[in-house]
C-alpha positions as a printed Julia matrix, in Angstrom:
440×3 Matrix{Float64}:
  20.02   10.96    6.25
  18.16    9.03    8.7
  16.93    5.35    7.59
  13.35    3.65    7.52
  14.23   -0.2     6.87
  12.66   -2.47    4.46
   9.68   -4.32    6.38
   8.19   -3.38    9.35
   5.32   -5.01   10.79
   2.76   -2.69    9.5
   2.42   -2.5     5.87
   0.15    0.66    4.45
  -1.97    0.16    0.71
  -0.03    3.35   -0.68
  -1.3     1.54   -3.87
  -4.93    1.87   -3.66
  -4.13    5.84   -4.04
  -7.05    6.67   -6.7
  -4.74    8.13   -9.29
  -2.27    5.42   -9.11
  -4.86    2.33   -8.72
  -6.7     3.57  -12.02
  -3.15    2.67  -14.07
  -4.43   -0.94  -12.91
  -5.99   -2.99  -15.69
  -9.84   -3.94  -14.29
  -9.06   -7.23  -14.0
  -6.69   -6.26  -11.26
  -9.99   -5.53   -9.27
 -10.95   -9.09   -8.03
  -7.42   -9.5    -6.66
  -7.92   -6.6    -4.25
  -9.14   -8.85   -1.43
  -6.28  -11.24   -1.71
  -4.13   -8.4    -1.35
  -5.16   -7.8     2.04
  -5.35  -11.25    3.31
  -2.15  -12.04    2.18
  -0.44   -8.84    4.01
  -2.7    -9.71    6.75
  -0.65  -12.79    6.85
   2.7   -11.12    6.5
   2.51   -7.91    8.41
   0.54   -7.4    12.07
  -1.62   -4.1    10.87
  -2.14   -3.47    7.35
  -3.4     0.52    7.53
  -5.57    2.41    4.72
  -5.77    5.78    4.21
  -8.83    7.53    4.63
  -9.04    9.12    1.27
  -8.24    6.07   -0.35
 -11.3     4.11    0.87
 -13.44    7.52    0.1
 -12.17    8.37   -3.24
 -11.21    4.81   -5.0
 -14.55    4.27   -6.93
 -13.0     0.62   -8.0
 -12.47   -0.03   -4.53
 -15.71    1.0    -3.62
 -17.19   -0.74   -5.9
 -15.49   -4.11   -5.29
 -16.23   -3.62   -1.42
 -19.95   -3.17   -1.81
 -20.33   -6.69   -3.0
 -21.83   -9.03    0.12
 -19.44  -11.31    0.08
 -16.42   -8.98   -0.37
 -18.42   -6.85    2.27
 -17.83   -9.4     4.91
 -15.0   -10.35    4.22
 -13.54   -7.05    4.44
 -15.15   -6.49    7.84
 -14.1    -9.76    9.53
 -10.74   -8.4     8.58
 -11.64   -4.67   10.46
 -13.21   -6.78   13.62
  -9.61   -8.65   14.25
  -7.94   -5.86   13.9
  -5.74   -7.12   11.0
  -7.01   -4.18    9.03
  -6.8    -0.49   10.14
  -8.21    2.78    8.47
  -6.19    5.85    8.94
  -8.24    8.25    9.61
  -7.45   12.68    9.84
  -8.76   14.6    12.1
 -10.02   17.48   10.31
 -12.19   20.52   10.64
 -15.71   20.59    9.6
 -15.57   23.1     6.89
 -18.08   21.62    4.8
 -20.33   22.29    7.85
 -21.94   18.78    7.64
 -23.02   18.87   11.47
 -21.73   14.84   11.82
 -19.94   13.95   14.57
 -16.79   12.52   13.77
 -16.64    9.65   16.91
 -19.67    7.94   15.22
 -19.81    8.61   11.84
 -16.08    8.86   11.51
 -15.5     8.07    7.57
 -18.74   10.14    6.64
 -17.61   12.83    8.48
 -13.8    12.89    6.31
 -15.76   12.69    3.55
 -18.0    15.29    3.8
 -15.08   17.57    4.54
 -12.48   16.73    1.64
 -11.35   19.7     0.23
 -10.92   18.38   -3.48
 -10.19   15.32   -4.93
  -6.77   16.98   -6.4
  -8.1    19.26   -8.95
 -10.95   18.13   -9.34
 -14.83   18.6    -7.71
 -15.6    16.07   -5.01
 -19.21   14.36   -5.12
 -20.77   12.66   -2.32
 -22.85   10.61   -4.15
 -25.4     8.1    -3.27
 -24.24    4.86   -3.48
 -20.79    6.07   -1.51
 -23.15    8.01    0.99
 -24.16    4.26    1.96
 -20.91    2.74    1.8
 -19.11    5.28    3.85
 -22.45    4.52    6.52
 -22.35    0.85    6.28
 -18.01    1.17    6.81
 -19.04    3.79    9.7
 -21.55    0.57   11.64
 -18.32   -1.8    11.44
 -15.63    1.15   13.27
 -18.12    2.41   16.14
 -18.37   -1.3    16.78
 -14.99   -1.95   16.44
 -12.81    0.81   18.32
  -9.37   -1.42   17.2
 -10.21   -0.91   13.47
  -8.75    2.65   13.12
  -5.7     4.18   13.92
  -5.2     8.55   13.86
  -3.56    9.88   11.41
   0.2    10.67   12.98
   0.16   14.67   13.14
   3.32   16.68   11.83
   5.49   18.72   13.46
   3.92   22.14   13.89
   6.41   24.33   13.38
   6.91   22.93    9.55
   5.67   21.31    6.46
   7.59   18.18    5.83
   5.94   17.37    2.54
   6.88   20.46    1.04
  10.87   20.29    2.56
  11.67   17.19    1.13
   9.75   17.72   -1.97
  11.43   21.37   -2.62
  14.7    19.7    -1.78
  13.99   17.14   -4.35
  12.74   19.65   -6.82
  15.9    21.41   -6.73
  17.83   18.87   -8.04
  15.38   18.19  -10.41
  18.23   17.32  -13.59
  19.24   14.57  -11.35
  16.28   13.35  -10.55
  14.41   12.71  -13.63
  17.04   10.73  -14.99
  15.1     8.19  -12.86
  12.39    6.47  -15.11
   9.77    7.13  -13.04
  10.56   10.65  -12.83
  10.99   11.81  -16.35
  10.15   14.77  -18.45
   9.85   17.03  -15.34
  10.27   20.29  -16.93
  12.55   22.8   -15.36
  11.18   26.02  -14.93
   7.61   24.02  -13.58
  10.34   22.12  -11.21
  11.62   25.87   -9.88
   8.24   27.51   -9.55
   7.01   24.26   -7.45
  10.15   24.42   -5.16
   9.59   28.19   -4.55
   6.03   27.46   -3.35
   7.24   24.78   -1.19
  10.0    27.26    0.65
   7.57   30.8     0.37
   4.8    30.44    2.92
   1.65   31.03    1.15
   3.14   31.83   -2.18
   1.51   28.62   -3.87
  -2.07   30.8    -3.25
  -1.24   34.01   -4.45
  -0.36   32.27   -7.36
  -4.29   30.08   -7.8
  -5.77   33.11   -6.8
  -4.82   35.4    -9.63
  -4.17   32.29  -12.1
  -7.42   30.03  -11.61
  -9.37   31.27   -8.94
 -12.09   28.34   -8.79
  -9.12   26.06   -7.9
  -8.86   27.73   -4.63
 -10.78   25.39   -2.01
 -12.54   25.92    1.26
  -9.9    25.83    4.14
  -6.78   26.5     2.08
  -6.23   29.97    4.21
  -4.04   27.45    6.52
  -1.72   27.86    3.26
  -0.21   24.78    4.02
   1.38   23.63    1.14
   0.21   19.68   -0.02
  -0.35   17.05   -2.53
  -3.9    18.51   -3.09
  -2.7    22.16   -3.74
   0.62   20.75   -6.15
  -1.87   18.76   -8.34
  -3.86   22.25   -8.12
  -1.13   24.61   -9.54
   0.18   21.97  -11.98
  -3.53   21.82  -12.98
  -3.46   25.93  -13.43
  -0.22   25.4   -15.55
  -1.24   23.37  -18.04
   0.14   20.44  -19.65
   1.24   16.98  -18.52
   3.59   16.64  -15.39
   3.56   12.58  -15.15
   7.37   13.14  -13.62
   6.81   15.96  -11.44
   3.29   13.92   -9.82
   4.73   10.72   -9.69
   7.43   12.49   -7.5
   5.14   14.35   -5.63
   3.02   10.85   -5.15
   6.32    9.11   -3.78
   7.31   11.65   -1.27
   3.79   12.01    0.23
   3.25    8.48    0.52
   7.12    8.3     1.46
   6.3    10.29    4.87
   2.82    8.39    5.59
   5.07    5.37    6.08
   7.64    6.99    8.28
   5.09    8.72    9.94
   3.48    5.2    10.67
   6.75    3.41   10.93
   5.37    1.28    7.88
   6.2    -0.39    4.63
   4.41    0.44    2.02
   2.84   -1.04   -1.08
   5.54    0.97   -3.54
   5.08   -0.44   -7.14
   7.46    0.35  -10.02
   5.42    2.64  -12.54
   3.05    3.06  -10.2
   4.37    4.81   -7.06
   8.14    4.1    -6.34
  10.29    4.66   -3.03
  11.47    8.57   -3.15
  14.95    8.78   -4.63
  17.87    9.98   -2.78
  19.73   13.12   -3.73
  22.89   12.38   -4.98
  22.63    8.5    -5.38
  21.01    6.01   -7.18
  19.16    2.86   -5.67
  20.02    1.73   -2.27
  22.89   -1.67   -2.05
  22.39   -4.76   -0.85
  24.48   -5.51    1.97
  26.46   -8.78    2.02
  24.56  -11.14    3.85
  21.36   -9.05    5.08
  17.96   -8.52    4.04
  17.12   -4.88    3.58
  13.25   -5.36    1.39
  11.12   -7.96    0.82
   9.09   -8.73   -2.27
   5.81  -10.03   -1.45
   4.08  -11.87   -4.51
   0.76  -13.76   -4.11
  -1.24  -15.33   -7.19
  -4.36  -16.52   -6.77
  -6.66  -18.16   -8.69
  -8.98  -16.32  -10.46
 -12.15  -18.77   -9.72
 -11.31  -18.62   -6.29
 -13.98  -17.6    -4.41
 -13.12  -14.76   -1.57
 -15.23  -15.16    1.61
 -14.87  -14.95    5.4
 -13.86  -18.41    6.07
 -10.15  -17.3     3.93
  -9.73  -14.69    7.1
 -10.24  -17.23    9.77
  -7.3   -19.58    7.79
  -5.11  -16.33    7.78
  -6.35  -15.89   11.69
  -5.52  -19.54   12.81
  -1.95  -19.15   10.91
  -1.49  -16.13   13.09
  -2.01  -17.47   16.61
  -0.36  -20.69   15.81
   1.06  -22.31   18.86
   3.71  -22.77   17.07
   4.46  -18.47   17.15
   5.48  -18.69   13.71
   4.37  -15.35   13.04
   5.36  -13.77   15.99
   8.93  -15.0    14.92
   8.15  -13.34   11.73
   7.32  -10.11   13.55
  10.63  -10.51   15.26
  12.65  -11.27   12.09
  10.89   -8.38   10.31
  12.12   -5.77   13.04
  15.42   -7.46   11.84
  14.64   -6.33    8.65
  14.14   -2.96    9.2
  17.73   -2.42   11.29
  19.25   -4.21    8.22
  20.21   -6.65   10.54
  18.09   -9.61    9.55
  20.47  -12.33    7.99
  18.42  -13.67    4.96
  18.61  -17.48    6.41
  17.05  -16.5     9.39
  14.26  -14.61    7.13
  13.95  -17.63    4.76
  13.18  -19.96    7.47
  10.45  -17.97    9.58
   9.0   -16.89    6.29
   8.96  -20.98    5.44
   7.15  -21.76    8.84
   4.31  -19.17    7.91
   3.71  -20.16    4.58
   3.79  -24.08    5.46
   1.14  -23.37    8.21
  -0.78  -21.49    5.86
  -1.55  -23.57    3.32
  -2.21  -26.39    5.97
  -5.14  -24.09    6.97
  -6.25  -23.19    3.04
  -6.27  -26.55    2.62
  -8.94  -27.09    5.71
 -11.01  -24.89    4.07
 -12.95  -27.46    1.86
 -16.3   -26.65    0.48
 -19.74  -29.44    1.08
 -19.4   -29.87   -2.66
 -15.36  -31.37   -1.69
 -14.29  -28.28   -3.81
 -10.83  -26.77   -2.18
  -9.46  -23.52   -3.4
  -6.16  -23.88   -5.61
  -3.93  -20.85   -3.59
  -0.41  -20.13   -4.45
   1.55  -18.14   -2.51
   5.03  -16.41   -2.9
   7.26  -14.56   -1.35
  10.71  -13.01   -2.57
  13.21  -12.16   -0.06
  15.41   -9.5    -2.43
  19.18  -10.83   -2.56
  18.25  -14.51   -2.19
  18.52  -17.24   -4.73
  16.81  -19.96   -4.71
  14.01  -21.94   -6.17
  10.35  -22.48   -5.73
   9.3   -25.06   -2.82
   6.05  -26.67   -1.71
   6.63  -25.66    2.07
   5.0   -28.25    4.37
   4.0   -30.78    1.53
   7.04  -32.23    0.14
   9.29  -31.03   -2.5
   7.77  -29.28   -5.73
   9.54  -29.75   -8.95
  11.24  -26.4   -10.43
   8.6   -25.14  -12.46
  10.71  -21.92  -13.87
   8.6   -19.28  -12.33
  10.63  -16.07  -13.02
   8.93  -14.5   -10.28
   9.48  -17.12   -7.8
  12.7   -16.79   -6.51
  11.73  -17.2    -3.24
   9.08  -19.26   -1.39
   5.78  -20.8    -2.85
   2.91  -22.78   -1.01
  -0.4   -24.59   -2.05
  -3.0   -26.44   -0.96
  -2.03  -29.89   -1.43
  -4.91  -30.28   -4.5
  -3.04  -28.25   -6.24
   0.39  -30.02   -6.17
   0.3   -32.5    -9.49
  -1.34  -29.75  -11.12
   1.58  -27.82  -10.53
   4.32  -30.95  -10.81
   2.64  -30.95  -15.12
   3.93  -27.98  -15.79
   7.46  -26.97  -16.92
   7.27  -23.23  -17.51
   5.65  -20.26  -15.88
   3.64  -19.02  -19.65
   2.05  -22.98  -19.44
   1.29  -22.3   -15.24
  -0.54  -19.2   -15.89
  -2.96  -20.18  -19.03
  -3.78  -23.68  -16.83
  -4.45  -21.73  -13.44
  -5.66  -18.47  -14.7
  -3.45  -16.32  -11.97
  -2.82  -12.96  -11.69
   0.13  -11.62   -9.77
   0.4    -8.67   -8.06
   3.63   -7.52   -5.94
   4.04   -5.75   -2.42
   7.62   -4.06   -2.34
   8.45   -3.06    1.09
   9.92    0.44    1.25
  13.45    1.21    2.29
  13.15    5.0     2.56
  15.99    7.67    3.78
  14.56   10.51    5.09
  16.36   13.83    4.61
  17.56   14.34    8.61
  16.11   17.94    8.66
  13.1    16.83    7.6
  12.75   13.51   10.25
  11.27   14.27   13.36
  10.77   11.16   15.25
């Protein structure tokens, strides 16, 4: 087995994966912003997928706003924010050219949107064009998609490995209910080149797509089949879900945002969850709550930008300690304190940020370093009483406004009704990848 650590310094938005996102409550939506600036201040490159920016209507329809708009490209012009982008053929015939109207072009030449029809319709025809202005600009705001190894289909290795010891595996929550024979038809497509289309072509033929004579075997054409089969799979698609997002963030050398019920590390044959190791940080938990009258603009980037080239190279020690991370080498103290230095710095610049009318923006901000104990601090501001936050094991900061506000309350139910937060979690990925499979 060959080992992707816990944190890296990119971090890829597995979570805005349309499928998974729409498990979200809608309230979930106005955090989506926040999510980004806070990786943004935690990792040096926080990547999207392609498909997720094309297909998420929710996330679409947040990013259209002006505001949000801006925001969201101030964040593409530093470079903080990357879209991964495929280079694909033009089946759909479209006649765009790809260098300069890059995320038009991938959309125009989806194949399906699982098993579903794909519609190009208006208002994402303009979104996908206003997007396409900010990247020819911007050259640094998109990485290429890292190509597999010709001479095999990763996705479908691990996931037929997986699928044959699917008993095992669906004793994991997330992976329950997969049903057996579906489990042994799924693994023989994955190890029979081209077998998965002899089977849509005499099952459902109108599930068979424009460019699928490349046979390659995918996430797409699973959620096709299982779609031809019948029935409700939520085991067998969660774990197809985890291992395709699984190899995005090797491919990438990434963490990713995994969430529990949502989309969840891969499991390991023959094991259960990976140890802790005495002494050494192996994941971090990343768990910002914002306000929900906080307004997002542009101005929140440049705090997150002036936090990042700090003299003080606070979060280049991050980086550093974040490598450390990922070797399983990073001794939590060492962790605790550059995350500290970040944070403190941080909410110095939030609280900079004051608006004519002398409003400031109340901004929490917490991070969990798995493994360590510990309680909730004020970083850079003095101490902050324990206010019993069950999800704050780790380190908080605030604009100084906020502080008494904070200091009158005893329990995390009383915190939430006052401030009206929302929390939200980034789980960095610690991922083995099968060593036949690995190719870097």
């Amino acid at each position: 087995m060959e080992l992707l650590g816990g944190a890296n310094t990119k971090l890829i938005l597995v979570h805005w994966e349309p499928h998974a996102y729409a498990r979200f409550p809608a309230t979930r939506d106005h955090q989506l912003l926040l999510d980004i600036l806070m990786a943004s201040l935690m990792y040096r490159e926080v990547l999207i997928k392609d498909t997720d920016l094309i297909l998420n209507e929710r996330v679409i329809s947040v990013l259209r706003e002006p505001k949000m708009f801006d925001t969201f490209t101030k964040l593409l012009e530093l470079g903080f924010v990357k879209i991964l982008l495929r280079k694909v053929e033009d089946h759909a015939h479209s006649g765009l050219d790809p260098v300069t109207a890059p995320l038009t072009f991938r959309a125009h030449n989806i194949r399906s949107f699982y098993a579903d029809d794909w519609k190009l319709l208006d208002h994402r025809r303009k979104f996908y064009a206003a997007v396409d202005q900010v990247l020819l600009r911007c050259p640094n705001a998109t990485e290429s998609v890292t190509a597999w190894p010709h001479d095999r289909n990763p996705f479908a290795q691990w996931f037929g490995e997986l699928l044959g010891n699917w008993q095992e595996v669906s004793t994991i929550p997330e992976f329950r209910g997969i049903d057996g024979d579906v489990a042994k038809l799924l693994k023989k497509f994955c190890h029979e080149d081209g077998a998965w289309l002899d089977f849509l072509s005499k099952q459902s033929p109108a599930l068979v797509k424009p460019g699928d004579d490349d046979r390659l075997f995918l996430r797409s054409q699973v959620s096709r089949c299982l779609h031809a089969l019948g029935g409700e799979h939520p085991g067998i698609e969660n774990l197809m879900q985890s291992v395709f997002h699984g190899l995005y963030c090797y491919t990438h050398e990434a963490s990713g945002t995994f969430h529990d019920g949502i989309i969840v590390e891969p499991p390991r044959s023959g094991v259960g969850p990976l140890p802790m190791l005495g002494g050494t940080s192996q994941r971090l938990h990343l768990l910002p709550a914002g306000s929900t009258s906080m307004e997002i603009t542009p101005d929140l980037v440049d705090a997150v930008h002036n936090t990042r080239r700090s003299n003080s190279g606070a979060f280049e020690d991050l980086q550093f300690r974040l490598r450390g991370v990922s070797a399983g080498t990073a001794q939590e103290t060492a962790v605790h304190k550059a995350l500290a230095q970040v944070v403190a710095e941080f909410a110095e610049n939030i609280e900079k940020l004051r608006r004519p009318n002398g409003y400031s923006p109340i901004f929490s901000l917490t991070w969990n370093v798995l493994g360590l104990e510990g309680v909730a601090l004020a970083l850079g501001f003095g101490p902050l009483q324990s206010i019993g936050l069950t999800t704050a094991t780790g380190l908080m900061s605030m604009a100084p406004s906020a502080l008494e506000l904070y200091r009158s309350r005893s329990s995390a139910a009383s915190v939430a009704r006052e401030i009206k937060t929302t929390v939200c979690r980034f789980r960095g990925s610690h991922l083995e990848i099968p060593s036949a499979i690995g190719w870097r």
